[in-house]
C-alpha positions as CSV (number, residue, x, y, z in Angstrom):
1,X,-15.9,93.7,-18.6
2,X,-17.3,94.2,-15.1
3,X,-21.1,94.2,-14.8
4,X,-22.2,98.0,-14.6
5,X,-19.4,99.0,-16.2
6,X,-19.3,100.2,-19.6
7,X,-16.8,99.5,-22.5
8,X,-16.2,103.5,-23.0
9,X,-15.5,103.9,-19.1
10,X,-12.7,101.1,-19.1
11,X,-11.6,102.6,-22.3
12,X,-11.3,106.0,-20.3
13,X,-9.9,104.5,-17.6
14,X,-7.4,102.9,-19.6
15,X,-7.5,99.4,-16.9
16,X,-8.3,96.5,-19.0
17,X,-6.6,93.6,-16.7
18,X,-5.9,93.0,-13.0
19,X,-4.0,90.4,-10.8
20,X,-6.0,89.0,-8.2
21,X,-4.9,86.9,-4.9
22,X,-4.9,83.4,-4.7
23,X,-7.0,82.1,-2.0
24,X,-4.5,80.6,-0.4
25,X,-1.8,83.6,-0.9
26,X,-0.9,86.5,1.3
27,X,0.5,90.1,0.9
28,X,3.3,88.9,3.0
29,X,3.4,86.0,0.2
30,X,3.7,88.4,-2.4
31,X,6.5,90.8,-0.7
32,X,8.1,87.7,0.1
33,X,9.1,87.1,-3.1
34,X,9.2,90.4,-4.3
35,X,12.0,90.8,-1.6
36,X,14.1,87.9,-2.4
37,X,13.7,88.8,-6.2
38,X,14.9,92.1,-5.3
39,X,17.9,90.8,-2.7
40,X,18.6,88.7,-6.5
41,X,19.6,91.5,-8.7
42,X,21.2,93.4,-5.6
43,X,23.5,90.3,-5.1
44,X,22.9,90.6,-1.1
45,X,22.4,88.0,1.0
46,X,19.0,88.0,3.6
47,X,21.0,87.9,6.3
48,X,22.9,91.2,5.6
49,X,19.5,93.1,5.7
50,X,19.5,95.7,8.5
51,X,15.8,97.0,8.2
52,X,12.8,95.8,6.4
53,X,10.0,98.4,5.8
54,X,7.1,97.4,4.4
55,X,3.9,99.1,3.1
56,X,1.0,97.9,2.0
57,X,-2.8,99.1,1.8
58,X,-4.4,96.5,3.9
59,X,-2.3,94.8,6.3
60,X,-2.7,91.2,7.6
61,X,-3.3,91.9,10.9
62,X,-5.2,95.3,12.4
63,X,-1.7,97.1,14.0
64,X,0.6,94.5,13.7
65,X,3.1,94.8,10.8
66,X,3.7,92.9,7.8
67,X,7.5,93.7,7.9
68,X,8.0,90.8,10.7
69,X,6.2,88.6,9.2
70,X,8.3,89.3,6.2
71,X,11.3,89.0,8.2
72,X,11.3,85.2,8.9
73,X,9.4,84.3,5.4
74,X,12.5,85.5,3.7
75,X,15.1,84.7,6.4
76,X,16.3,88.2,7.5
77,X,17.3,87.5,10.9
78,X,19.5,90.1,11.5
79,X,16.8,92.8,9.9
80,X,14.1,95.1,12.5
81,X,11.1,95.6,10.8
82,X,8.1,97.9,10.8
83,X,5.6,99.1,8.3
84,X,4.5,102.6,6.7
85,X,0.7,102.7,6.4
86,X,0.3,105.8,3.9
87,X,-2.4,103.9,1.6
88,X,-1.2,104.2,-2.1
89,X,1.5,107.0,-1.1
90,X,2.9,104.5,1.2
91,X,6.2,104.5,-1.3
92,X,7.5,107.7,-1.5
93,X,7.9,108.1,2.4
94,X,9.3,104.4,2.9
95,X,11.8,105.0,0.5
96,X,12.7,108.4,2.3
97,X,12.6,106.7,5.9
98,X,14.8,104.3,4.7
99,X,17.7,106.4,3.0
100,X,17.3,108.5,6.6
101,X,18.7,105.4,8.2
102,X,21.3,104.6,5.5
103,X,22.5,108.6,5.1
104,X,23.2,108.8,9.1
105,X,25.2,105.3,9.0
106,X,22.9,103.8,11.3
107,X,22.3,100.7,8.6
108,X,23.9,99.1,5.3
109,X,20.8,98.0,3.8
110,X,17.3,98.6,4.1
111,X,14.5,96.7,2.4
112,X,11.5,98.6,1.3
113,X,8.4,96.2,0.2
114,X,4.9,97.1,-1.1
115,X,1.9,94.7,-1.8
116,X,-1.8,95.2,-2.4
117,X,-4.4,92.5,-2.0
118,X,-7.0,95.9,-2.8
119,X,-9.4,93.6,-4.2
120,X,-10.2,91.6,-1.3
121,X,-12.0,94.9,-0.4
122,X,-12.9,95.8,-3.8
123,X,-16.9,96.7,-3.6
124,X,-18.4,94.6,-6.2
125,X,-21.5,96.9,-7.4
126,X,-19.0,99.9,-7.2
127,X,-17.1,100.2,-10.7
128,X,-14.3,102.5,-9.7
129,X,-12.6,100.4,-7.0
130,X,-13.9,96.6,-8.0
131,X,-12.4,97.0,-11.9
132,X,-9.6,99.1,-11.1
133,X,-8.3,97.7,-8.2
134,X,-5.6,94.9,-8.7
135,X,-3.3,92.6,-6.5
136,X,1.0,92.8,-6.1
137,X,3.7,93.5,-4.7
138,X,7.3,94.6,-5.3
139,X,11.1,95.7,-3.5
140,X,13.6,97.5,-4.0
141,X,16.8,97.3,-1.5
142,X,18.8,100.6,-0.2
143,X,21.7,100.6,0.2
144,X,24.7,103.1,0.7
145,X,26.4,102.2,-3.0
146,X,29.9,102.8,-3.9
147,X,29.2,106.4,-5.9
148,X,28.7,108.8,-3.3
149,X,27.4,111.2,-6.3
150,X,24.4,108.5,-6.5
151,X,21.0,108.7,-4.8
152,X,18.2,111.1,-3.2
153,X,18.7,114.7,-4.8
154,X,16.0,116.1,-3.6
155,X,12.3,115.6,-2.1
156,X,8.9,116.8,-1.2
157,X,6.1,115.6,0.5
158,X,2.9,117.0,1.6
159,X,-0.5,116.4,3.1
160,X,-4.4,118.0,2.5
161,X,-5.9,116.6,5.7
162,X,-9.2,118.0,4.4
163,X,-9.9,115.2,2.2
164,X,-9.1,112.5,4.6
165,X,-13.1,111.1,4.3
166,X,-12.9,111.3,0.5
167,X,-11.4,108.0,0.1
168,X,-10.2,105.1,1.5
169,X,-11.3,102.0,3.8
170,X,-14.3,101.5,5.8
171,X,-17.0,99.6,7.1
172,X,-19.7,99.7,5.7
173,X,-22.5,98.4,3.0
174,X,-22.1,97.5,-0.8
175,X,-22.4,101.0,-2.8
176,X,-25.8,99.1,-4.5
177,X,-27.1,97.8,-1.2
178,X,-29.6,94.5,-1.5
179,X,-31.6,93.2,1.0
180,X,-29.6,90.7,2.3
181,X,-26.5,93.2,2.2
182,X,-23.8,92.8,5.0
183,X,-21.5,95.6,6.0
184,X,-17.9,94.7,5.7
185,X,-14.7,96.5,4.7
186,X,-14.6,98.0,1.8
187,X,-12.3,100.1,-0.5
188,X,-14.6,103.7,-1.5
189,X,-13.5,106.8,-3.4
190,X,-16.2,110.1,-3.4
191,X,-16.7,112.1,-6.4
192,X,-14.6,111.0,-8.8
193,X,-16.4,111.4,-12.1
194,X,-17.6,115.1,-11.5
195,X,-15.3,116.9,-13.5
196,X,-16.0,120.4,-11.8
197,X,-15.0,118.7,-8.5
198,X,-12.4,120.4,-5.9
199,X,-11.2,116.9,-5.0
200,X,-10.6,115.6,-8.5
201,X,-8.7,119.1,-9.4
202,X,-6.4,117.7,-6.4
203,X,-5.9,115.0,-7.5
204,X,-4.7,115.9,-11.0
205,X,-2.6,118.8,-9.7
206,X,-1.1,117.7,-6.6
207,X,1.3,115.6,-8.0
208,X,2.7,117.7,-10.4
209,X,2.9,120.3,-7.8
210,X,5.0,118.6,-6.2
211,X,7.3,117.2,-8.6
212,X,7.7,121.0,-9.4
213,X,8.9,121.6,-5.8
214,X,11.3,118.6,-5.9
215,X,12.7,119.7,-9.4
216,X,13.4,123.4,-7.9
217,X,14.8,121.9,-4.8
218,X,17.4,120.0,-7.1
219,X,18.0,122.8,-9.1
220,X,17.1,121.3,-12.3
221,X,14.0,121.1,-14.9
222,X,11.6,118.0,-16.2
223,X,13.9,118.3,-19.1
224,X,16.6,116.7,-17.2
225,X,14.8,113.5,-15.6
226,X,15.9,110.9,-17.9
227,X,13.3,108.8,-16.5
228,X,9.5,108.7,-14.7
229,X,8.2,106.1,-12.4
230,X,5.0,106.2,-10.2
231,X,1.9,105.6,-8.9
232,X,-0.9,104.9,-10.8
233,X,-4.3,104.8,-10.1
234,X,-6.1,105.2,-13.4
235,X,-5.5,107.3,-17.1
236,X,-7.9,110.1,-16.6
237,X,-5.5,111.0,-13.1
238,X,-1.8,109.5,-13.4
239,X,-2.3,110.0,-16.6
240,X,-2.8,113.6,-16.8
241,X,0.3,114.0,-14.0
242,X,2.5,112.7,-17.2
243,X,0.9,115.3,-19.5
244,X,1.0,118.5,-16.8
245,X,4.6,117.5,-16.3
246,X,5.4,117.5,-20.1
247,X,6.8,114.2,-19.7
248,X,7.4,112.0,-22.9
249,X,6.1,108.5,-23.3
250,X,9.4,106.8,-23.7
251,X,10.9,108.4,-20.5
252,X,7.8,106.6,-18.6
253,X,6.9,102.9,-17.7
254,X,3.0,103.0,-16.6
255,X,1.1,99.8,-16.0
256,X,-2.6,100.4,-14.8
257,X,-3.6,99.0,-18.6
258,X,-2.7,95.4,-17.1
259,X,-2.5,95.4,-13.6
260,X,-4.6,98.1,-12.5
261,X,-4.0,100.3,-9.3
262,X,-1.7,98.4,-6.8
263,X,-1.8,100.8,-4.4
264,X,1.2,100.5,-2.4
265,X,3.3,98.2,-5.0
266,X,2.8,100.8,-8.0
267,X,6.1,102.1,-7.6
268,X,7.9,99.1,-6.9
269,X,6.3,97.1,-10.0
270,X,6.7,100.1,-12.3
271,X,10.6,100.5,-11.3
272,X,11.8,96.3,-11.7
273,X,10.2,95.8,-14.7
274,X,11.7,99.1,-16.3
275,X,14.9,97.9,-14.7
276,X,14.2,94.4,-16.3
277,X,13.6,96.2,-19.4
278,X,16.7,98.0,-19.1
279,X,15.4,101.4,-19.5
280,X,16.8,103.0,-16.4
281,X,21.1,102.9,-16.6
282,X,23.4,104.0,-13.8
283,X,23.8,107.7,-14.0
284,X,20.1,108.3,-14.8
285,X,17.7,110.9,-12.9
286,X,14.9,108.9,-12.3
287,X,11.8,110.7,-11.0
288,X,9.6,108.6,-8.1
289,X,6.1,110.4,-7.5
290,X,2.9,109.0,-5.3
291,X,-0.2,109.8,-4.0
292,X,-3.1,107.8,-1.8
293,X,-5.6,108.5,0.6
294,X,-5.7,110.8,3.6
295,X,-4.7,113.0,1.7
296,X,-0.9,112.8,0.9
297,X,1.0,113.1,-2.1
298,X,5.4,113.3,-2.4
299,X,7.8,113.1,-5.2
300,X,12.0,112.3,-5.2
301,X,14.6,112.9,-7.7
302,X,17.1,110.7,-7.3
303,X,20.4,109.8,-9.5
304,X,20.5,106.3,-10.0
């Protein structure tokens, strides 16, 4: 238990554990060996990667993308690289850009990475980011298949601009400021906890707004997703996307009760360890959905 926070709170948030950086790791550490992992279970070589796209909430260096660094850590010389930096929706469009490239035959496969080291920014006298915040990263590889009746049914994605100061990064002072207090980055979220807040409505209904809209688009109901994965942030949010949507437990794999929100690697950590756990089959429809700062939200049916 973090100080200032109380037991009811993390039993409300539902985040009891979180992963945190080693000091001598990286986020491209991390996706490193998410990727190869990944490139494991896919049975493709490094060097046959075309693209690497990699998101992540807080890159390594200011402008300069984590996908090239990524490149020669895992050896994919062959592969052009750049990142997506959407915050915790970061997934949902990398997965998108990618299958762009791989539907107009411009590339075989694409690598799509996501890390968070979130709590190198964590505020320590601010309980919402500095115990809910955790560290990871995770892959997946796309790839053209052999079914042509698999992959991306159908998509949406959409933005609320107005809530782009709401959350997010910035410089600034600890939330309980002390004398000796420094500004520095740090991870803040406004207004969480008031229930009869606009923003927190959003956040709860935006997602399953949009799942709604990718449903319609592929001409089918929640009833027929076989499975849910997505991003999580904390139970009082992602967890009320599950209930809007009508979703049943076993259908889902959430894991903010042990690693807390991963921002960008969510999606990728929830989807290999329900593939590990052999919950998701060929044939299935497998639900992606995401939101993060600025404000943007997306969801993607896909057949897997």
């Amino acid at each position: 238990m973090k100080k200032g926070v109380s037991l009811e709170t993390i039993e409300k948030w539902g985040v009891f554990e979180h992963r945190v950086i080693g000091d001598d790791e990286t986020t491209t550490d991390m996706e490193a060996s998410a990727a190869m992992n990944a490139l494991d279970m896919a049975g493709i070589a490094p060097e046959a990667i075309d693209l690497i796209i990699s998101c992540t909430a807080v890159s390594r260096q200011v402008g300069i993308p984590n996908a090239n660094a990524l490149q020669n850590k895992i050896g994919a010389a062959n592969a052009a690289g750049f990142d997506v930096t959407m915050a915790c929706g970061s997934a949902i469009p990398s997965i998108l850009v990618a299958a762009q490239f791989i539907a107009a035959g411009l590339y075989r496969y694409a690598l799509v990475t996501g890390s968070s080291d979130a709590t190198t920014v964590a505020d320590p006298t601010d309980p919402p980011s500095f115990v809910v915040l955790g560290d990871g990263a995770g892959a997946m590889v796309v790839g053209s298949g052999k079914d042509e009746r698999s992959g991306i049914l159908s998509f949406d994605m959409q933005s609320k601009g107005e809530y782009f100061d709401y959350c997010g990064f910035k410089v600034k002072k600890p939330k309980i400021s002390a004398a000796d207090s420094q500004e520095r980055l740090y991870f803040y979220i406004k207004e969480l906890e008031d229930s009869y807040s606009e923003f927190r409505d959003y956040l709860i209904e935006s997602v399953p707004n949009s799942v709604n809209i990718s449903l319609s688009r592929a001409g089918i109901t929640v009833d027929n997703i076989d499975f849910y994965i997505a991003h999580q942030n904390i139970n009082t949010i992602s967890g009320m996307w599950v209930k809007k949507l009508g979703i049943p437990p076993e259908k889902t794999h959430l894991t903010y009760h042990k690693y807390g929100n991963m921002t960008s690697a969510n999606i990728f950590v929830n989807l290999d360890e329900a593939l590990q756990a052999n919950r998701i089959k060929k044939g299935d429809i497998v639900l992606f959905a995401g939101q993060g700062a600025g404000f943007s939200v997306g969801s993607i049916v896909m057949k897997w």
